[in-house]
mmCIF file of the C-alpha atoms, coordinates in Angstrom:
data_MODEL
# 
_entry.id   MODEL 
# 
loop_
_atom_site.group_PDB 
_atom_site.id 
_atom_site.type_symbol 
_atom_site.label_atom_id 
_atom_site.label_alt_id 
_atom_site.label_comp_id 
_atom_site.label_asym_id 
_atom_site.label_entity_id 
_atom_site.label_seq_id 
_atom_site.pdbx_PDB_ins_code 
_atom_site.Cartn_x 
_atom_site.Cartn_y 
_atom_site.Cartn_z 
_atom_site.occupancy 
_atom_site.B_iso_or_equiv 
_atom_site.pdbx_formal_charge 
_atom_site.auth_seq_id 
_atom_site.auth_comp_id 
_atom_site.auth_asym_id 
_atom_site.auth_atom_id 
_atom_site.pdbx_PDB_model_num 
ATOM 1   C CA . UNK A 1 1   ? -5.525 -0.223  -15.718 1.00 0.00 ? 1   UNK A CA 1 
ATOM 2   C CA . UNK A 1 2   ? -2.572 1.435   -13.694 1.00 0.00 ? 2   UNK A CA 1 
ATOM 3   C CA . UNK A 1 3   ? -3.005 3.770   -11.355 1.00 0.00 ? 3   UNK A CA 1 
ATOM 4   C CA . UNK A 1 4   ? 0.268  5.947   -10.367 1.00 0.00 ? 4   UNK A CA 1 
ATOM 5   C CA . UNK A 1 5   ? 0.894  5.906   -6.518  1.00 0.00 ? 5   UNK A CA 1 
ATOM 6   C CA . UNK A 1 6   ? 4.335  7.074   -6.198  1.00 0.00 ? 6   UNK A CA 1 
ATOM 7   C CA . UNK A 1 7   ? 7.113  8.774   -7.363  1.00 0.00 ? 7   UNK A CA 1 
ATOM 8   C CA . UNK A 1 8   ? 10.104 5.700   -7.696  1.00 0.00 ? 8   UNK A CA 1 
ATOM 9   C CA . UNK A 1 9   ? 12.696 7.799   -5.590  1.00 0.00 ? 9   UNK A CA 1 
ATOM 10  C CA . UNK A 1 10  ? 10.605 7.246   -2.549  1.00 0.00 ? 10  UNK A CA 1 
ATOM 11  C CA . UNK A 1 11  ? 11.213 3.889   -2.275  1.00 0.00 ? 11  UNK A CA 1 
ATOM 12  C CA . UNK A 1 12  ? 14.244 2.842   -1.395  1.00 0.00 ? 12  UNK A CA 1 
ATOM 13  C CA . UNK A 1 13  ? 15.737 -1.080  -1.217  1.00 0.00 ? 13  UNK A CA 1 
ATOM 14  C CA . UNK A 1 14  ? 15.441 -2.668  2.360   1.00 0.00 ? 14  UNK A CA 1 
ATOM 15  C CA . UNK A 1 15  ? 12.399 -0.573  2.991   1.00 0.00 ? 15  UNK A CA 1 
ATOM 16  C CA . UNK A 1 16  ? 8.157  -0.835  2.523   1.00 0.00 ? 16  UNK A CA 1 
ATOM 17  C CA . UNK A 1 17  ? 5.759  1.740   2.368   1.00 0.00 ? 17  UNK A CA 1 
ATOM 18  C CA . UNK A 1 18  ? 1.615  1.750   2.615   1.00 0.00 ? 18  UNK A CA 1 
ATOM 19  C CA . UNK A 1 19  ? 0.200  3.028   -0.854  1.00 0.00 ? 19  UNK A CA 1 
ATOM 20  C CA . UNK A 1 20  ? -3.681 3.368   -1.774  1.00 0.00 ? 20  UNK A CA 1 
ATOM 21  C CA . UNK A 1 21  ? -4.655 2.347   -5.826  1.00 0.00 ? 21  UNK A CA 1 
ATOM 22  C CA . UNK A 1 22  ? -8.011 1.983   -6.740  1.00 0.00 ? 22  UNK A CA 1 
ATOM 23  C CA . UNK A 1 23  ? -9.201 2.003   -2.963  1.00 0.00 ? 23  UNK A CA 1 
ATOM 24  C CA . UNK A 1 24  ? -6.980 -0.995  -2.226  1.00 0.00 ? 24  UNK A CA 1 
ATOM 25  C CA . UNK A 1 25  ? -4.806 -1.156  0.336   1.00 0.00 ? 25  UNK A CA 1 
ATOM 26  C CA . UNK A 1 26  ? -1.151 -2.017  -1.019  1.00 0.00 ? 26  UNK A CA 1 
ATOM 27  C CA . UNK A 1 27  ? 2.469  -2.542  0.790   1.00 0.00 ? 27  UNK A CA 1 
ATOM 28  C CA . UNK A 1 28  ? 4.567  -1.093  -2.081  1.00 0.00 ? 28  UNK A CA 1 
ATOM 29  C CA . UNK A 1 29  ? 8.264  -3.293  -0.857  1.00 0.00 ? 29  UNK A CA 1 
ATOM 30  C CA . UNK A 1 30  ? 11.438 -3.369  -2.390  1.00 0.00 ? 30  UNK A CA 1 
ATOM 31  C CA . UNK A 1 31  ? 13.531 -6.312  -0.847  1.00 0.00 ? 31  UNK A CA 1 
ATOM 32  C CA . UNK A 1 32  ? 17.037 -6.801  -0.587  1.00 0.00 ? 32  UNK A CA 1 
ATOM 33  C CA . UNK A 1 33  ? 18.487 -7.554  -3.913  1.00 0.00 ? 33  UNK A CA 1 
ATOM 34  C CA . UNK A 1 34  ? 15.264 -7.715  -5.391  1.00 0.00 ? 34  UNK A CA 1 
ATOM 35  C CA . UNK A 1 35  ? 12.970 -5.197  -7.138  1.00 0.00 ? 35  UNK A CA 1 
ATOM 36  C CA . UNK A 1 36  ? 9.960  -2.960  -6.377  1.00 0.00 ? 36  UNK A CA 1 
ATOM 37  C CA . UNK A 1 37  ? 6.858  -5.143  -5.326  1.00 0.00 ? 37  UNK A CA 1 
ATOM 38  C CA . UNK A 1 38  ? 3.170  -4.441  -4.337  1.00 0.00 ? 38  UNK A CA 1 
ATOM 39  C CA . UNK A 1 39  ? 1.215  -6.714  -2.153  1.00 0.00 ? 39  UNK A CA 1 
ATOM 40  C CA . UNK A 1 40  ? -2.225 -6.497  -0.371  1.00 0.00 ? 40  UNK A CA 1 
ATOM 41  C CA . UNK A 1 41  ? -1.796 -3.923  2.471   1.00 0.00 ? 41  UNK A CA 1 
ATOM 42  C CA . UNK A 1 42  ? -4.204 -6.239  5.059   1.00 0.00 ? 42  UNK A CA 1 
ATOM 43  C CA . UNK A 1 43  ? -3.096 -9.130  6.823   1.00 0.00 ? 43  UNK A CA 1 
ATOM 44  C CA . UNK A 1 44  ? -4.664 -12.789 5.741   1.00 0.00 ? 44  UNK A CA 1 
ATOM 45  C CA . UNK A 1 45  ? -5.336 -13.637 8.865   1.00 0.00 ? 45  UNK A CA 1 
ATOM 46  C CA . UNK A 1 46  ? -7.260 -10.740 10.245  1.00 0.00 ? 46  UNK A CA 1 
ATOM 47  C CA . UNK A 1 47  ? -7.919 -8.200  7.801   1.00 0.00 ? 47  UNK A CA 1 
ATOM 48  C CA . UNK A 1 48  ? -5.482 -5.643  10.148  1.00 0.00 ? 48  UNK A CA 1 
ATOM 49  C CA . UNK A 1 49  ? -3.766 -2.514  7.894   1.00 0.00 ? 49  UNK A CA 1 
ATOM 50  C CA . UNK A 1 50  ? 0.227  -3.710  7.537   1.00 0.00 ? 50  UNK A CA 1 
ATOM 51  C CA . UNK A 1 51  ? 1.186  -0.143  7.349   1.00 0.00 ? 51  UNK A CA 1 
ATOM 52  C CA . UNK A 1 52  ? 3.182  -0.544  11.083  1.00 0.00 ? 52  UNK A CA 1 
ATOM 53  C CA . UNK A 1 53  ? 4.086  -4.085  10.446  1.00 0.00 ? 53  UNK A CA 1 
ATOM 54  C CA . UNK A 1 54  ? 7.853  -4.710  10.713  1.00 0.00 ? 54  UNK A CA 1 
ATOM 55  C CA . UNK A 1 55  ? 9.950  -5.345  7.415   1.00 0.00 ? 55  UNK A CA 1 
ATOM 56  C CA . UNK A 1 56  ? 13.740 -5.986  7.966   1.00 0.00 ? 56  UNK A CA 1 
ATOM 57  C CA . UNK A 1 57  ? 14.105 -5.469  3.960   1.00 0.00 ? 57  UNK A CA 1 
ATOM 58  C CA . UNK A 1 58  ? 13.011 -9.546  3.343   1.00 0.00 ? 58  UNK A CA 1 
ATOM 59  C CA . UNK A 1 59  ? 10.394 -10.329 5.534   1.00 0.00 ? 59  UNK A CA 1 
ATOM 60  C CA . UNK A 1 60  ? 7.207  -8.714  6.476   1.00 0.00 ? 60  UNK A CA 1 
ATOM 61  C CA . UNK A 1 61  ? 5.644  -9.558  9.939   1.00 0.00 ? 61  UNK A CA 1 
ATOM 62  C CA . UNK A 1 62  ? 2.073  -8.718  11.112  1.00 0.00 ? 62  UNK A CA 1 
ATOM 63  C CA . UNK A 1 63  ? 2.603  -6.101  14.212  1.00 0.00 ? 63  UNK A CA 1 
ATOM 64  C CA . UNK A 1 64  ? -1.042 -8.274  15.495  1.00 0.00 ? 64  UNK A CA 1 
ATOM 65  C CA . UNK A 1 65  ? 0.018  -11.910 15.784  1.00 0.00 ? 65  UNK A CA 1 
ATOM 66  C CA . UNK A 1 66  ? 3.521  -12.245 14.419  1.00 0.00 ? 66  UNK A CA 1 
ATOM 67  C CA . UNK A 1 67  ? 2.727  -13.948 10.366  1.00 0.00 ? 67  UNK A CA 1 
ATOM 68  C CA . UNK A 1 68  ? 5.249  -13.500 8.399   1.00 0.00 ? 68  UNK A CA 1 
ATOM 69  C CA . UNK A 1 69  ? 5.874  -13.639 4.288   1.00 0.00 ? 69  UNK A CA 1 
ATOM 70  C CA . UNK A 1 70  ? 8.946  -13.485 2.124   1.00 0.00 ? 70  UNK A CA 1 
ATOM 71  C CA . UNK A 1 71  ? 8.124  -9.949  0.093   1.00 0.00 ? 71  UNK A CA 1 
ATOM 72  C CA . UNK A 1 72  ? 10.515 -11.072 -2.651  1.00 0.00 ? 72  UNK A CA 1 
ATOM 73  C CA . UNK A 1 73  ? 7.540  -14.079 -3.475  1.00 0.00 ? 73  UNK A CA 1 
ATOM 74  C CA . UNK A 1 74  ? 4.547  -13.097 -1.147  1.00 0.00 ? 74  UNK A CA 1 
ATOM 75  C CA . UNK A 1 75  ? 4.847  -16.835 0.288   1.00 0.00 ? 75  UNK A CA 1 
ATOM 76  C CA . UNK A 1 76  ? 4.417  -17.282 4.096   1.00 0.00 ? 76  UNK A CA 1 
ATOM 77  C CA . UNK A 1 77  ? 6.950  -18.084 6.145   1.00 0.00 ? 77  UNK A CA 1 
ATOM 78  C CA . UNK A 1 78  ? 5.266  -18.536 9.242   1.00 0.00 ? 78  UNK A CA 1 
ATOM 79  C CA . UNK A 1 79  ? 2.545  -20.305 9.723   1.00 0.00 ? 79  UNK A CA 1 
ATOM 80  C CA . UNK A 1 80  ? 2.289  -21.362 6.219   1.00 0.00 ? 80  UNK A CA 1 
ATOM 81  C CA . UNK A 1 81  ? -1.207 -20.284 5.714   1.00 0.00 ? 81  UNK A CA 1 
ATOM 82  C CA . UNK A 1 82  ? -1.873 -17.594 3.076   1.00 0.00 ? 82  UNK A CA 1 
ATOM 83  C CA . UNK A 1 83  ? 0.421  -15.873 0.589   1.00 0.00 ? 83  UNK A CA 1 
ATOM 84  C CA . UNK A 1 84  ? -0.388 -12.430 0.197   1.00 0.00 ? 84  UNK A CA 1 
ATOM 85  C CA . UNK A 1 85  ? -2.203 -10.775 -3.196  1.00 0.00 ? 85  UNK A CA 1 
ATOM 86  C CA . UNK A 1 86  ? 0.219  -9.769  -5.842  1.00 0.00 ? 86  UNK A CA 1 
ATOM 87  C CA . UNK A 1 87  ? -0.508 -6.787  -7.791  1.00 0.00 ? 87  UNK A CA 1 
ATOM 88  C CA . UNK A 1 88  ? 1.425  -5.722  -10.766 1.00 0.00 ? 88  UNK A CA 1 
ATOM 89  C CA . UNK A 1 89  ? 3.927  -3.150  -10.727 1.00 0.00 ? 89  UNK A CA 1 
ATOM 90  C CA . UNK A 1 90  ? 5.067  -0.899  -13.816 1.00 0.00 ? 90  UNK A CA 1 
ATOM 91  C CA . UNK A 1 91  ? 7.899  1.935   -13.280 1.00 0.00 ? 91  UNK A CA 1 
ATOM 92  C CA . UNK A 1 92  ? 7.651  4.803   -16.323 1.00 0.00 ? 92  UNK A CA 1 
ATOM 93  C CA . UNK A 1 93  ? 9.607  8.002   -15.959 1.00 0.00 ? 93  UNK A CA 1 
ATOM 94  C CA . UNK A 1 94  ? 10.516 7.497   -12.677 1.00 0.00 ? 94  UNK A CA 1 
ATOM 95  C CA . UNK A 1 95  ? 7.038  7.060   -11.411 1.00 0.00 ? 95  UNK A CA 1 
ATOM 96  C CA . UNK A 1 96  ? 5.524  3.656   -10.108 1.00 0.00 ? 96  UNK A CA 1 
ATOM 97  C CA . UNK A 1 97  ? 2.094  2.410   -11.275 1.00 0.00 ? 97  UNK A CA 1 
ATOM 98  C CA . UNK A 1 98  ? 0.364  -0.018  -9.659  1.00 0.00 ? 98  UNK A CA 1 
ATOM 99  C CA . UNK A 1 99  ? -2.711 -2.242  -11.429 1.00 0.00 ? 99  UNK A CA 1 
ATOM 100 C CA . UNK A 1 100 ? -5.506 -3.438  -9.166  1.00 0.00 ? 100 UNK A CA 1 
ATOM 101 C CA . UNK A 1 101 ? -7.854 -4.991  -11.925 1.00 0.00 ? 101 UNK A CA 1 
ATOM 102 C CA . UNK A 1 102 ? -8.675 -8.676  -11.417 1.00 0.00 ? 102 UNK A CA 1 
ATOM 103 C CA . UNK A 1 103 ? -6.273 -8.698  -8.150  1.00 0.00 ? 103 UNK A CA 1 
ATOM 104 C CA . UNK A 1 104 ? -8.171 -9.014  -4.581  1.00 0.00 ? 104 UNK A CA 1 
ATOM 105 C CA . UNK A 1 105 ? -6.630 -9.493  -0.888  1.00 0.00 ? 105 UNK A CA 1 
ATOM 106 C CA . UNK A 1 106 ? -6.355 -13.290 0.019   1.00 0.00 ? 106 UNK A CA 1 
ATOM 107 C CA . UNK A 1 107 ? -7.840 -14.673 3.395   1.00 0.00 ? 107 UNK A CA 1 
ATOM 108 C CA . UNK A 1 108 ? -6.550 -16.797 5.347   1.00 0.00 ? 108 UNK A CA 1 
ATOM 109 C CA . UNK A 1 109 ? -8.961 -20.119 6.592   1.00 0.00 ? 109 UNK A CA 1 
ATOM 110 C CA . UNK A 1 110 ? -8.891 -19.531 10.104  1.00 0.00 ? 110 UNK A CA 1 
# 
């Protein structure tokens, strides 16, 4: 099931914001060239908030230890651990939906 988070002219390309859906934590991103993504709003590696991580519009890294992942895919990029949960994204009406059913963070091994 959706759940609207957003209104689609407050995300703008090159830039990532922290939205809640469904008491999920979710980095709604829209890389360079790309298109509006969601992805799990806690880091792998230690369950840490992303909200102040750094994104330079195509790659996300963890303010705590410096992972990083490709927000066009999700894959790492550094160390190549864990990608980062996928969630659905619909835009209607200028408004962005996000679904959350069957979608839970990933953890990294270590």
């Amino acid at each position: 099931m959706f759940t609207r988070v957003c209104k689609e002219d407050t995300v703008f390309e090159g830039e990532m914001r922290l939205v809640i859906a469904d008491s999920h934590f979710i980095i709604l991103a829209w890389a360079f060239g790309g298109e509006i993504k969601a992805f799990q709003g806690v880091c792998p590696h230690t369950n840490a908030p992303l909200e102040t991580a750094d994104f330079d519009g195509e790659v996300l890294t963890c303010p705590l230890h410096n992972w990083t992942w490709d927000l066009r895919t999700g894959d790492p990029i550094h160390p190549q651990e864990s990608r980062l949960a996928e969630y659905p994204v619909k835009i209607e009406d200028g408004v962005v939906y996000i679904d959350t059913d069957g979608v839970a963070p990933l953890f990294a091994a270590r």
